[in-house]
Structures are given as structure tokens and as C-alpha cells.
C-alpha positions as CSV (number, residue, x, y, z in Angstrom):
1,X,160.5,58.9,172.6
2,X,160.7,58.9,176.1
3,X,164.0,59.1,178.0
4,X,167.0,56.8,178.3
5,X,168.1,55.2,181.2
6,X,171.7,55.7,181.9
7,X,174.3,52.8,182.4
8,X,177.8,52.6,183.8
9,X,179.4,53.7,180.2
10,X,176.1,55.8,179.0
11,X,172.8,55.2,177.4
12,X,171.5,51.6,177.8
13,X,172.6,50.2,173.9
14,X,169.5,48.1,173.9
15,X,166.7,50.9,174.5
16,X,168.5,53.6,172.2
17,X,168.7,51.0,169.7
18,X,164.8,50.4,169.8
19,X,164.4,54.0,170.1
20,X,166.3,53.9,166.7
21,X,164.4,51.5,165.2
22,X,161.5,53.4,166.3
23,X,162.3,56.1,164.6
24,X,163.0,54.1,161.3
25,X,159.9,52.9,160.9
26,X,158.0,56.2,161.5
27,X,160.2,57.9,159.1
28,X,159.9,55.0,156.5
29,X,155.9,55.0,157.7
30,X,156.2,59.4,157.1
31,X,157.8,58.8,153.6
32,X,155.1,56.6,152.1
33,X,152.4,58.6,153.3
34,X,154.7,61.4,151.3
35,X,154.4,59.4,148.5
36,X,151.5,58.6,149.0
37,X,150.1,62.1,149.0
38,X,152.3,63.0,146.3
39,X,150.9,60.5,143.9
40,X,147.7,61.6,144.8
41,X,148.6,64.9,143.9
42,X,150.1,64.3,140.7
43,X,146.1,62.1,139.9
44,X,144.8,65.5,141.2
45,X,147.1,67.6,139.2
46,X,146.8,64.8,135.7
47,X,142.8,65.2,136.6
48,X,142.7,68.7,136.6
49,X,145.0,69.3,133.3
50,X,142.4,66.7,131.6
51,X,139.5,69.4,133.0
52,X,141.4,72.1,131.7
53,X,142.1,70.8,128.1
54,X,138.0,69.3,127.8
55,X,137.1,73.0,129.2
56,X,139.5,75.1,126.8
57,X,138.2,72.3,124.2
58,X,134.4,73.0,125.0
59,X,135.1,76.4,124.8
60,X,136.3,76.6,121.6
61,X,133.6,74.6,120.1
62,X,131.0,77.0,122.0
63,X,132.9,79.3,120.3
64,X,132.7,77.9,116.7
65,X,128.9,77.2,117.2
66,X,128.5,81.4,118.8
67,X,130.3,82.1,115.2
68,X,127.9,79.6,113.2
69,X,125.3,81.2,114.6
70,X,126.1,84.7,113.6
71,X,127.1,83.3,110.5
72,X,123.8,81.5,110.0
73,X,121.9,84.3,111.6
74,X,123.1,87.1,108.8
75,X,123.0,84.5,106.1
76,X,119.3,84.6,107.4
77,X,119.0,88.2,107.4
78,X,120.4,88.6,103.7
79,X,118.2,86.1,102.2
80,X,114.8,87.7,103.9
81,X,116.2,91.2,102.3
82,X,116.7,89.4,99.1
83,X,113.5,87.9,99.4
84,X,111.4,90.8,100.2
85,X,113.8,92.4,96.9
86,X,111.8,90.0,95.0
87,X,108.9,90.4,96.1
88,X,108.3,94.1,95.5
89,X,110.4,93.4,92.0
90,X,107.6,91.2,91.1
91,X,105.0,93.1,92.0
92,X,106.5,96.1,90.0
93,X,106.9,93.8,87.1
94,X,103.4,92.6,87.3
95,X,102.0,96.2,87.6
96,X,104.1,97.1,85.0
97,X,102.5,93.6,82.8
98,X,99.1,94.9,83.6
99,X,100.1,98.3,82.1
100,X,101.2,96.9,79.0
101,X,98.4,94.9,78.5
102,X,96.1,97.6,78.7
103,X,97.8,99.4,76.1
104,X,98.3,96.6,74.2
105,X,93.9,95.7,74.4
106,X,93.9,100.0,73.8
107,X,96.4,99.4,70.5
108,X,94.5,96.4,69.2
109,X,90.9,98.1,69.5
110,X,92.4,101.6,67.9
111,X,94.3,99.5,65.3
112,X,91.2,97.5,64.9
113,X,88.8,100.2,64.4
114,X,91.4,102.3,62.0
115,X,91.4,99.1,60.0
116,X,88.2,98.7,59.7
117,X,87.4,102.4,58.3
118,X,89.8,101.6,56.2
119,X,87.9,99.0,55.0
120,X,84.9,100.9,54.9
121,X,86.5,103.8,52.9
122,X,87.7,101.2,50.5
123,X,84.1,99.4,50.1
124,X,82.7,102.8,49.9
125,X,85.1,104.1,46.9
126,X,84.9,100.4,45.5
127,X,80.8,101.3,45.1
128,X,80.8,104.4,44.3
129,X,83.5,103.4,41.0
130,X,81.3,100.1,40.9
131,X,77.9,102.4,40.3
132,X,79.7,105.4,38.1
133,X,80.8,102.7,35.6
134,X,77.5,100.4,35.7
135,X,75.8,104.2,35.1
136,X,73.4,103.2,37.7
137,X,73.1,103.9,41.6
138,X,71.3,101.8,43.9
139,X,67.6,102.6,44.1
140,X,64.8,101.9,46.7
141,X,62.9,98.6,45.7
142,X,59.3,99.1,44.9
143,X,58.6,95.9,46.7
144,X,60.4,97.6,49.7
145,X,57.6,99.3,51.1
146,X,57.0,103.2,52.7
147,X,58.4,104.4,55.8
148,X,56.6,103.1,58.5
149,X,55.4,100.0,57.2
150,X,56.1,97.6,59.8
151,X,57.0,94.7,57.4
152,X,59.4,93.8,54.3
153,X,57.5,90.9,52.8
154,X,58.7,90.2,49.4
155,X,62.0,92.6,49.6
156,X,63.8,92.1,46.9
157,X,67.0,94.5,44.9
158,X,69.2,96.8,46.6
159,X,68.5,97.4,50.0
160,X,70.8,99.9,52.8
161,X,70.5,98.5,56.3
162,X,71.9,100.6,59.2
163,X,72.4,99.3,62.4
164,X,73.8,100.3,65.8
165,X,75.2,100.9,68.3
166,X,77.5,98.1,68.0
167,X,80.5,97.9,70.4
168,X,83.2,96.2,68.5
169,X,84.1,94.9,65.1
170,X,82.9,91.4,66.3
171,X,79.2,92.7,66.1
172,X,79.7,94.1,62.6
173,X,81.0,90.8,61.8
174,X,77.8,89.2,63.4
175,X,75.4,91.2,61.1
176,X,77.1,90.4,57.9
177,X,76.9,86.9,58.4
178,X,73.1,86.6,59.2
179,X,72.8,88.7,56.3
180,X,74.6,86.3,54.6
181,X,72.7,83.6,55.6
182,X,69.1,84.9,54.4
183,X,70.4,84.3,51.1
184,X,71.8,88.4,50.2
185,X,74.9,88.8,47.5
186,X,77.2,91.8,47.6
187,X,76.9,93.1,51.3
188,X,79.6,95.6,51.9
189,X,80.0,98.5,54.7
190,X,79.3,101.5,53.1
191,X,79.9,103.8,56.5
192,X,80.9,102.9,60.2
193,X,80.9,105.8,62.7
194,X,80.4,106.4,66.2
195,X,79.0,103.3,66.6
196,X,76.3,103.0,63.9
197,X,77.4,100.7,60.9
198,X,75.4,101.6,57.4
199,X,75.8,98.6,54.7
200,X,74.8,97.7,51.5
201,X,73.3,94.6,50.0
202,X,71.3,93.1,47.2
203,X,68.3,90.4,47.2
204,X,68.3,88.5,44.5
205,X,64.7,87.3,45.0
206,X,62.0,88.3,47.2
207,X,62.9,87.7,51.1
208,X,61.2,88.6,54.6
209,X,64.4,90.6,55.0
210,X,63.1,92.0,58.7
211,X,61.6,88.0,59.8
212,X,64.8,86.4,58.9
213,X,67.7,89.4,60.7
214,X,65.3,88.4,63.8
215,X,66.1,84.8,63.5
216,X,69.5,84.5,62.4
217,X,71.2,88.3,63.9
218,X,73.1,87.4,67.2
219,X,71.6,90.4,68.9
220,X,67.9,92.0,69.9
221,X,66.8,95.1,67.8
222,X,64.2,97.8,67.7
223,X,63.1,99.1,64.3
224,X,63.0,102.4,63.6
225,X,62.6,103.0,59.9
226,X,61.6,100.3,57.3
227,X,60.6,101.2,54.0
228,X,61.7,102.7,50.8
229,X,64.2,100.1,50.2
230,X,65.8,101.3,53.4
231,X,65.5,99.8,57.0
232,X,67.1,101.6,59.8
233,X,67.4,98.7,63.1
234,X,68.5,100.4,66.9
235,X,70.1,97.7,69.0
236,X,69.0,97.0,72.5
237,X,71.3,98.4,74.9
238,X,71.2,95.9,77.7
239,X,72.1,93.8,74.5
240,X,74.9,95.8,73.4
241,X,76.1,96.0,76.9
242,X,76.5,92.7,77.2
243,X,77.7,91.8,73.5
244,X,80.1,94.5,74.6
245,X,81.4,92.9,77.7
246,X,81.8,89.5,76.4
């Protein structure tokens, strides 16, 4: 505002009242650039609360997530342990399966063999009563032959057979029914030991006893005695072996 001219009574009414009016309107022109600061302020100030709250929000849920993660992460942890638990428990259990059934194959072959002594003791006491009250024993055939005939043509009576080695009861099974099948009556298993089976049979009419075990016997044999009512048979081993394995 620049200065007043003077008049006769003072200041010029005219100027000091523009100067007024000047002044007015540049306070009225300051106080709405106040407000309008201030409202921009307060936006700035409403803005920047609204960031805060979305930040502190954001925060929390990175939060939540950082616990889900450890939470998901140990969850993690405890079910590989449990896991690798399991896995050596079922290995244990299947050793320990193995184990049992190797014992149990051991049992059923001792429990096998055991029985069938058993039997042989039985069929053994159940001839020897058989021949002490018939008042006969069995007897070489005449029609059997000497030792070292290579033939039984015509074998007919009581006849002992030995056989062996024979590697399970299976085998012994396997020879009475071929003898069964060449037509022989009361075949029973006089003696089974270490392998060697001796049994007991009776022809009822003359038979190629030695033609027909090679046809119908299950297995290869070597002779090594056969006469005299009496024929002694070695089994191949390679035959064995594999009668054995199967």
C-alpha cells in the first residue's frame, strides 16, 4: 500500500477507503488459499491414514501367511519323520516276515520228515507183526534173478526196492506211485534215512519191474544192484538237484 495523500482534515477518505478495500480482498483472497491448503491437507492427512490402515492391514496378513508358513513348514517336517518312521517299521516288519517264514519252511520240512519216520516206523512194526503172524518173511523171488543181472524180466513176489538220494517227501511220494502204477499190491516204506528210502512191495504176476520204474518214475536212475529179489536204484544228482529245487 503505498502512501496517503494528506487533505485539509487528514487522509484523503477516498484513497484510504480503496486502500481498505484493498486490503479486504487480499485478506478474503489469503483466507481461501488457507482453506484451501487446509482442505488439501486434511485429503493429504485422510490419504495417508487410508495408507496407514492398508499398510498395518498388509502387514498383518504377511504376518498370518509368515505363520502359515512355519505352521505348514513343520507340519511338513513331522510328516517326513513319520514317513521315514514307516518306512524303516516296514522294513523291520518285512525282515522280521522273512524270518518267520524261514522258520516256518525249516518247521514244516523237520515236522514233515519226523512224520514221515513215523510212518516208516509204523509200516515197519505193521510188517514185521504182519510176517510173525503169517509165519513167513519175505523171500527173494526165484524169477528175480542174481546180483548183477542187468534185467528183471518176469519179476514176480516180494520184491525190496531202495532208492535214493531223494530230497523231500514229494520224491518218496513220486516212487510209490509209479510203483503203483506197474500194477504192485502192498508197497510200504520199510526204512527212510539220510536220504535213501528202502520199501517193500509184492507182484502179483510176472512184471519188467526195472522197464516199467524207467517209464513211469518222475526221475532218472542208475542201477546198482538187481537181483535176488532185490534191486538197489542211485538217483542222478543233477536230477535230484533239480527235483530238490522245484
Amino acid at each position: 500500500m503505498g502512501s496517503f495523500k494528506r487533505a485539509l482534515l487528514g487522509y484523503k477518505r477516498d484513497e484510504v477507503n480503496a486502500a481498505i478495500e484493498t486490503r479486504d480482498a487480499w485478506i478474503l483472497a489469503l483466507e481461501r488459499e488457507t482453506e484451501d491448503a487446509n482442505a488439501q491437507v486434511r485429503l493429504c492427512a485422510e490419504a495417508t491414514a487410508r495408507a496407514e490402515g492398508e499398510s498395518a492391514s498388509l502387514s498383518q496378513m504377511v504376518i498370518e501367511r509368515e505363520r502359515e508358513i512355519r505352521n505348514l513348514s513343520e507340519r511338513l517336517r513331522e510328516a517326513n519323520e513319520r514317513h521315514e518312521r514307516s518306512i524303516v517299521s516296514l522294513e523291520s516288519v518285512s525282515a522280521r516276515l522273512d524270518e518267520i517264514q524261514q522258520q516256518a519252511r525249516g518247521q514244516a520240512t523237520r515236522i514233515r520228515m519226523k512224520a514221515l519216520r513215523e510212518a516208516v516206523e509204523v509200516s515197519r512194526r505193521t510188517q514185521e507183526l504182519s510176517e510173525a503172524h503169517a509165519g513167513v518173511g519175505d523171500s527173494p523171488s526165484p524169477a528175480a534173478g542174481s546180483d548183477g543181472d542187468s534185467t528183471t524180466d518176469g519179476v514176480d513176489g516180494a520184491v525190496k526196492l531202495e532208492i535214493g538220494p531223494l530230497g523231500d517227501f514229494s520224491q518218496l511220494v513220486g516212487i510209490e506211485n509209479a510203483i503203483g502204477r506197474i500194477g504192485a499190491s502192498q508197497i510200504s516204506v520199510e526204512r527212510f534215512s539220510e536220504g535213501r528210502a528202502t520199501l517193500s512191495l509184492r507182484l502179483d504176476e510176472p512184471v519188467d519191474l526195472l522197464r516199467e520204474l524207467e517209464e513211469n518214475a518222475p526221475f532218472d536212475f542208475q542201477i546198482r544192484r538187481n537181483g535176488g529179489g532185490s534191486l538197489i536204484l542211485d538217483l542222478d544228482e543233477d536230477d535230484g538237484s533239480e527235483q530238490r529245487a522245484a
